[in-house]
ZAMARGU-4260 file (C-alpha; in steps of 0.2 Angstrom, whole numbers, plus 5000, padded with zeros to 4 digits):
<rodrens>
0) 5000/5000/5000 | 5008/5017/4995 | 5011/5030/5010 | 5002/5046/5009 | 5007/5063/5010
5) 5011/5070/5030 | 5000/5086/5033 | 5009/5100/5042 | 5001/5115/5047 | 5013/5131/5045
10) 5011/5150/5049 | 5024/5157/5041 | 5026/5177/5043 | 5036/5186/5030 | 5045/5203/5033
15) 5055/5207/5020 | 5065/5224/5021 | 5071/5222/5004 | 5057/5220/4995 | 5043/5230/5007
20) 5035/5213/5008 | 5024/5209/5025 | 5015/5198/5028 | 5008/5181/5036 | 5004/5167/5026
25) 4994/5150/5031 | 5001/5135/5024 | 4997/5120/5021 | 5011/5109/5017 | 5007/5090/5011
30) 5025/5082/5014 | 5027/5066/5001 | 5033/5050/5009 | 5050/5052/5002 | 5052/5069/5005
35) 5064/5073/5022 | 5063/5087/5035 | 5077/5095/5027 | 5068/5097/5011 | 5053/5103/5018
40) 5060/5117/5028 | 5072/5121/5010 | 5053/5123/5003 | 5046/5134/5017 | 5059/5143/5017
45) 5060/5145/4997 | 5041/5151/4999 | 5046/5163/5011 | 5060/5171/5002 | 5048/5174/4986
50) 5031/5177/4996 | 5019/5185/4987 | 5000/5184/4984 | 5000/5173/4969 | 5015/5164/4975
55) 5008/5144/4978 | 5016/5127/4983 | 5014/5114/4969 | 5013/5097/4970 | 5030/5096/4968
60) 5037/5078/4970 | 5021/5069/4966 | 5023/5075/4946 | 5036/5078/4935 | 5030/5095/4925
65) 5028/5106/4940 | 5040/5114/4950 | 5037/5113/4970 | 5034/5133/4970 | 5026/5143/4957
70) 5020/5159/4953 | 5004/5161/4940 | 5001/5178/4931 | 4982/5182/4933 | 4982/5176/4913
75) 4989/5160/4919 | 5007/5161/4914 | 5019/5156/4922 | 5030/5170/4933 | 5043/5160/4945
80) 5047/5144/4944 | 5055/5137/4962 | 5066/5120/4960 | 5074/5112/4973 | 5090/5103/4977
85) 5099/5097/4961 | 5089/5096/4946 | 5095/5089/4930 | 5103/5100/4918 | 5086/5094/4906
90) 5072/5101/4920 | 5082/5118/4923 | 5083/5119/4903 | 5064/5114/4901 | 5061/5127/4915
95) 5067/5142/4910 | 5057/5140/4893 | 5043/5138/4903 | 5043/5153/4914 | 5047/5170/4915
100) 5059/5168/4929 | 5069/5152/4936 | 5075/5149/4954 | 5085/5132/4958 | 5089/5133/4977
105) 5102/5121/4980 | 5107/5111/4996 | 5119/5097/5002 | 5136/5105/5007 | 5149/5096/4993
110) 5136/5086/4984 | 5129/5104/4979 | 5146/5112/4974 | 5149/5095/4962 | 5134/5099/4955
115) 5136/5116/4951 | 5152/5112/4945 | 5145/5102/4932 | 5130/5113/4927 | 5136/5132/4924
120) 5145/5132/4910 | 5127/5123/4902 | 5117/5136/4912 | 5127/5154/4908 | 5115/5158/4893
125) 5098/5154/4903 | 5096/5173/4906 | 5080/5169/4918 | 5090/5155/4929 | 5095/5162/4946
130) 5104/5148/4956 | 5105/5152/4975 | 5115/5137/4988 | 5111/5135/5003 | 5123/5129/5016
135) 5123/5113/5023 | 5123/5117/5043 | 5108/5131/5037 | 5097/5117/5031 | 5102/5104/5046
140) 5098/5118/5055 | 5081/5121/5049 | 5075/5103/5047 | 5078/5102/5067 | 5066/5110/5069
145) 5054/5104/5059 | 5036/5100/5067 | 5017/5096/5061 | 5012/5114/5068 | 5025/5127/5064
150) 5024/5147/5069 | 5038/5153/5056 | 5043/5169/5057 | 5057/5175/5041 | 5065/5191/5042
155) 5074/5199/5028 | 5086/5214/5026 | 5099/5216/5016 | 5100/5199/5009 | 5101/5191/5026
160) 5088/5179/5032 | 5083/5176/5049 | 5073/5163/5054 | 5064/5160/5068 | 5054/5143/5072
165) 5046/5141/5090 | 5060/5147/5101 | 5073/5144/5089 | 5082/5156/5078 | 5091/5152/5062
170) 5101/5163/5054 | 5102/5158/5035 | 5115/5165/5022 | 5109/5163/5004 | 5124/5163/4993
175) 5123/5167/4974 | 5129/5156/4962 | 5119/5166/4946 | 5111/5177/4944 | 5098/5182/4932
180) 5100/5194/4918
</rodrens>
C-alpha cells in the first residue's frame, strides 16, 4: 500500500525589508513520503524568500511537470518557477522556457558544489536561471526543527535571512551562484 502525504500545518510570517514585503501566510504543506525534514523546511523557506500573493506550493514531487513553488500571472502564465535541490541540467533547461523567471535553490554542502560544477557552464546563457546554495549546517539547522504545527517567522534585510521557528532562531546565508540577467 503506498504511503500518503504528512499534513503539516505552518504560519509562516514574512517581513521582508528588501522587498517591502509583510505579511503572514497560512500554509498547508502535504509532505510526500520520500520527502525529508530538510527538504521541507528548504521549501518553506523558498516560499518565504519569494512570498507574494500569487506565490503557491505545487505538487511538487508527486509529478514531474511542476516545480514545488510557482508563481501564476492572473492570465495563467507562468511568473517564477522554484526548484529544489539538484535538478538535471534537462528540467532547469525545460524550465526556463517555461517561465518568465527560474530559481533552483540548491542544498547538500559538497554534493551541491559538484553539481554546480558540472551545470554552469550549460546554464550561463539561461538569462532567467537564478541559482541560490544553501549551506549545509543552514538546512540541518532548519530541518531540526521541523514539526506538524509550525509558527515561522522569516525576516529579511539586506539579503540576510533570519529565521525563527518556535523558540529557535536560524540565521540563514543565501549565497549566489547566478544570477539572472
Amino acid at each position: 500500500m503506498a504511503q500518503k502525504a504528512t499534513i503539516y500545518k505552518v504560519e509562516l510570517s514574512v517581513a521582508d525589508m528588501d522587498r517591502h514585503y509583510y505579511e503572514t501566510h497560512k500554509l498547508t504543506v502535504a509532505k510526500h513520503p520520500s520527502e525529508t525534514d530538510e527538504r521541507l523546511m528548504v521549501r518553506i523557506l523558498a516560499f518565504a524568500l519569494n512570498a507574494n500573493a500569487q506565490l503557491e506550493m505545487t505538487r511538487g514531487l508527486s509529478t514531474d511537470d511542476e516545480p514545488d513553488i510557482w508563481k501564476k500571472s492572473l492570465s495563467g502564465e507562468i511568473d517564477l518557477w522554484v526548484l529544489l535541490g539538484l535538478p538535471s541540467e534537462k528540467t532547469v533547461r525545460q524550465s526556463c522556457s517555461r517561465a518568465d523567471e527560474v530559481i533552483v535553490y540548491c542544498y547538500g554542502g559538497r554534493t551541491a558544489e559538484m553539481w554546480w560544477e558540472n551545470t554552469r557552464s550549460t546554464t550561463t546563457r539561461l538569462n532567467n536561471l537564478r541559482v541560490v546554495n544553501l549551506s549545509e549546517q543552514d538546512t540541518r539547522d532548519l530541518a531540526q526543527q521541523a514539526s506538524r504545527t509550525m509558527k515561522i517567522q522569516v525576516n529579511i534585510q539586506d539579503e540576510e535571512v533570519m529565521v525563527s521557528v518556535d523558540d529557535a532562531i536560524i540565521y540563514v546565508n543565501p549565497v549566489k551562484w547566478k544570477n539572472a540577467a
